[in-house]
N, C-alpha and C positions, 0 to 999 in steps of 0.2 A: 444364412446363419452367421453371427458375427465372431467373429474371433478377436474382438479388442478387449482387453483386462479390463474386469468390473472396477470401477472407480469408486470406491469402499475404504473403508479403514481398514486398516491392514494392520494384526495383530503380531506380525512380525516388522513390521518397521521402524526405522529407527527413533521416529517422534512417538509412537505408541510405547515405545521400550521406556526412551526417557523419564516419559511421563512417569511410568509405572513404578523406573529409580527414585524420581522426586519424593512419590508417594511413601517407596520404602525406606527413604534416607531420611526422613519427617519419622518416621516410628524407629526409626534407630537411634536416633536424636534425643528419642524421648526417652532414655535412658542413662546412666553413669558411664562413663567409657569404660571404667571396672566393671560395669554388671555382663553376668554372661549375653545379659539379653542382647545388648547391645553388640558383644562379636556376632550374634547370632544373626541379629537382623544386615548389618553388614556382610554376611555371605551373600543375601540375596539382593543384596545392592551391587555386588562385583557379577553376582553371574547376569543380569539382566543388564550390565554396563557392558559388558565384554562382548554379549548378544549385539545389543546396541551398536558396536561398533565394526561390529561384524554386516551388520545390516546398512550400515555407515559404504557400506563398502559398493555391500549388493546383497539386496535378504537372502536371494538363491543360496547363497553360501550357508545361509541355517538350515537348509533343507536336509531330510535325511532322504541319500538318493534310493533308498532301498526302494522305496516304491516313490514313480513317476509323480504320481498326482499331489507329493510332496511340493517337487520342485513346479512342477503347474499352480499347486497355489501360491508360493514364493512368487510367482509372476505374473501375481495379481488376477488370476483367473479363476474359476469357480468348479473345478469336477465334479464330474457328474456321479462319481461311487455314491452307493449309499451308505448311508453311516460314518458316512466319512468325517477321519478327526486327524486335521492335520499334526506329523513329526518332527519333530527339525531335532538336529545330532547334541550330542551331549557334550556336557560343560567341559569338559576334557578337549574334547575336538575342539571348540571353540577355541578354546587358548594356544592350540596349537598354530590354526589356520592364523589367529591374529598375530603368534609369533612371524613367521614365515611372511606375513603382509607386511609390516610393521617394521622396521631395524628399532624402531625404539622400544618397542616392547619386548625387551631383553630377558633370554633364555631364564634367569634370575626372577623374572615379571611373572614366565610364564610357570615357572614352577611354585613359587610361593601360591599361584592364583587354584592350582591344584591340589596342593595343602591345606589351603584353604576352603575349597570345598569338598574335603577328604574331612575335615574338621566336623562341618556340617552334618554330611552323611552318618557320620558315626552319632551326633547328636541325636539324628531324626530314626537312625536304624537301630541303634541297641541300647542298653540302660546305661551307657556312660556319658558322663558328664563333661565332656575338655574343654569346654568355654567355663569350669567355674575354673580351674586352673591355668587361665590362659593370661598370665602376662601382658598387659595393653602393650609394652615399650617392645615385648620382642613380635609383636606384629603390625602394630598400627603405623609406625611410618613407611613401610614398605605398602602397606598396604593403600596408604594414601597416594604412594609413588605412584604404583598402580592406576588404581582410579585416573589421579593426572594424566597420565599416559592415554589412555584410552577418552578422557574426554579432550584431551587435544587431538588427538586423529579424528575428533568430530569437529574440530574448528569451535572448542568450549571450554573454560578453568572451571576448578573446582566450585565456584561458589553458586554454580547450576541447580546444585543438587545439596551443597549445603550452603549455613548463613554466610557473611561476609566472617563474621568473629571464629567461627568455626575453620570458612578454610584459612584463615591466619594462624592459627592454632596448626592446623596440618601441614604447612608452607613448612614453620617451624619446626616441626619434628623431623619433615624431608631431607632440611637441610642439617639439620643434627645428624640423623643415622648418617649421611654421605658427607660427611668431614669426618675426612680419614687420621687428622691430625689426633683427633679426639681418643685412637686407638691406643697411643702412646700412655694414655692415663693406665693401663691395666700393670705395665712396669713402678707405677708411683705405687696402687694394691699393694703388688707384689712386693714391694722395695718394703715396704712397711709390716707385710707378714713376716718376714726376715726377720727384721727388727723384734717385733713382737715373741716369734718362738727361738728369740736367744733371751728373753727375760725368766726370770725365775719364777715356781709357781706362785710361790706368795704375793709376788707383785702384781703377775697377772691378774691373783682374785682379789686385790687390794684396788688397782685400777679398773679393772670392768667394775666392783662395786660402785665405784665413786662416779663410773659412766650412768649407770643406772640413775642413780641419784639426781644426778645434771639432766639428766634426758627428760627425768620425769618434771623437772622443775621448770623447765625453758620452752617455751612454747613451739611447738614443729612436729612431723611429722615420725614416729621411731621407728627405725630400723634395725636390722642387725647390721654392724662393718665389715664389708666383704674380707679386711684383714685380719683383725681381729674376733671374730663373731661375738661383738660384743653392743649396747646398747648405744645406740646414736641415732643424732637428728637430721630427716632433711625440713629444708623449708623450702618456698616457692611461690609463686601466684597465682590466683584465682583464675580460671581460665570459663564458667561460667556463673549465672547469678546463683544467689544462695534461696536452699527450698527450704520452705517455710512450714512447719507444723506445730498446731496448736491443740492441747490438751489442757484440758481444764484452766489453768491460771499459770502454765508451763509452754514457753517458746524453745523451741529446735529447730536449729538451723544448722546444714549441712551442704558445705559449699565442694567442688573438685577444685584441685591447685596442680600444677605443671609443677615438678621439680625444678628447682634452679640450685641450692646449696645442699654442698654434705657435711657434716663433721662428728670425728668423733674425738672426744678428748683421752680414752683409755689408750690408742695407740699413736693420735697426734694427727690421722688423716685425716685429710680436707678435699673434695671438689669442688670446684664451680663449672660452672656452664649446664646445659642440658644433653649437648653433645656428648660430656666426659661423664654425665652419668648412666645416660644411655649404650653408653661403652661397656661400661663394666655393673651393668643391670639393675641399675638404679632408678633408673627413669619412666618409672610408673606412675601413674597420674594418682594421685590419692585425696583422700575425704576431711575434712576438719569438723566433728560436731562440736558445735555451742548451744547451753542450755541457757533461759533466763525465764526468773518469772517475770510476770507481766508487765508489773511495778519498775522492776529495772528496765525492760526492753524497752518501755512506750517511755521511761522516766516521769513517770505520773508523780506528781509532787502537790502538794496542799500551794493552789494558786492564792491563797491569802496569808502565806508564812512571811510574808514580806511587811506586812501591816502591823500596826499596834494595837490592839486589843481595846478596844472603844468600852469604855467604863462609862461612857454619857447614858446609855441607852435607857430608857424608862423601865 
């Protein structure tokens, strides 16, 4: 009788896991970083990466030891129960055991990675909704910390699992949330709320008016000012290509932009960087639609407006 493990693909191993993230980080992808879909499909990009790297380790470690033949199949071997469907421990556990293996997958890693599939659960288990309220800026660079973390204990960067433009995009955000300097901006807020409620009411609603006015007129994205609650612009850059949809003789295009400026003119505040808006919660990735008919988008123009009008002709 031989006792050497079947030499089979192993649905717990680390290159099967990966795979299965690629798969799921292509359909997360194909979403707006604002749309729910997209937090959504990123849960189960973190719980099959944190597997992944648990299995990085030693699959045994996903085993649920409650029954033997868990960890017998973890080692490549085949039991003989019938019906058998192999366990392995829950996403909780995981994140624990990678804390504890890991010093860089920091107690901070291993709790956001919990929250994170607390977030999930509640999508899949009751009628509420928290991916449509969910903030991209207060979890997407932690979460990409994350990810990083766990595909470097596999000896791999980000761009594994997404494009090269994508993980620059996340590099970015990384290093935003972890410049601490950035923190300092919530005192400039603050310094400026001050200012704003020693003003009178009539000026208040004479300058938020005039906000509104300017906001509406300047191209950017509006927000309210976290000093004032009053109307203000950010602007920013394009961080993928623009979709394209066409109805009858009507183009739309809706591009996502990174935040990079703030301002508001009712109380005079200003940010820049990504860092200082991602401080004080600003820093959510937003949409720009452009409408155009056809005529303008394609600039279709009479290819003989340049000519003289030929009077010869018979």
């Amino acid at each position: 009788m031989s006792t050497n493990p079947i030499q089979t693909s192993h649905g717990w191993s680390k290159d099967a896991l990966l795979t299965k993230v690629q798969r799921y980080a292509e359909q997360m992808y194909s979403y707006p970083q604002d749309d729910w879909r997209f937090a959504f499909w990123s849960t189960l990009v973190l719980e099959l990466l944190a597997r992944a790297a648990l299995a990085h380790v030693n699959p045994v470690l996903l085993a649920d030891s409650k029954d033997w033949n868990n960890l017998y199949h973890a080692l490549g071997f085949q039991p003989k129960e019938s019906k058998f469907v192999p366990r392995s421990i829950d996403i909780s556990t995981v994140l624990i055991r990678l804390g504890k293996i890991n010093p860089s997958f920091t107690n901070e890693l291993v709790q956001f990675g919990k929250l994170h599939m607390s977030r999930r659960n509640e999508e899949l288990h009751s009628g509420d909704n928290p991916f449509d309220v969910f903030r991209n800026s207060s979890w997407l660079p932690t979460y990409y910390q994350t990810c990083k973390v766990l595909l470097q204990s596999m000896d791999h960067d980000l761009e594994i699992i997404i494009c090269s433009d994508n993980a620059n995009d996340a590099e970015t955000m990384i290093s935003a949330a972890q410049d601490q300097t950035a923190k300092s901006v919530k005192k400039l807020v603050a310094a400026h709320e001050t200012i704003w409620e020693n003003k009178n009411p009539k000026e208040k609603q004479e300058l938020s008016s005039q906000a509104t006015t300017w906001a509406t007129r300047y191209e950017g994205h509006r927000v309210k000012c976290p000093s004032c609650k009053s109307d203000a612009l950010i602007s920013g850059e394009p961080i993928a290509a623009p979709l394209k949809d066409i109805k009858n003789d009507q183009i739309t295009e809706t591009q996502q932009y990174r935040p990079s400026k703030f301002e508001c003119v009712a109380c005079g505040l200003k940010i820049s960087g990504l860092s200082h808006l991602i401080a004080c919660g600003l820093g959510d990735t937003y949409k720009a639609t452009f409408t155009y008919d056809a005529a303008e988008y394609y600039q279709l123009s009479d290819e003989y407006a340049d000519f003289e009008p030929d009077y010869n002709e018979p």
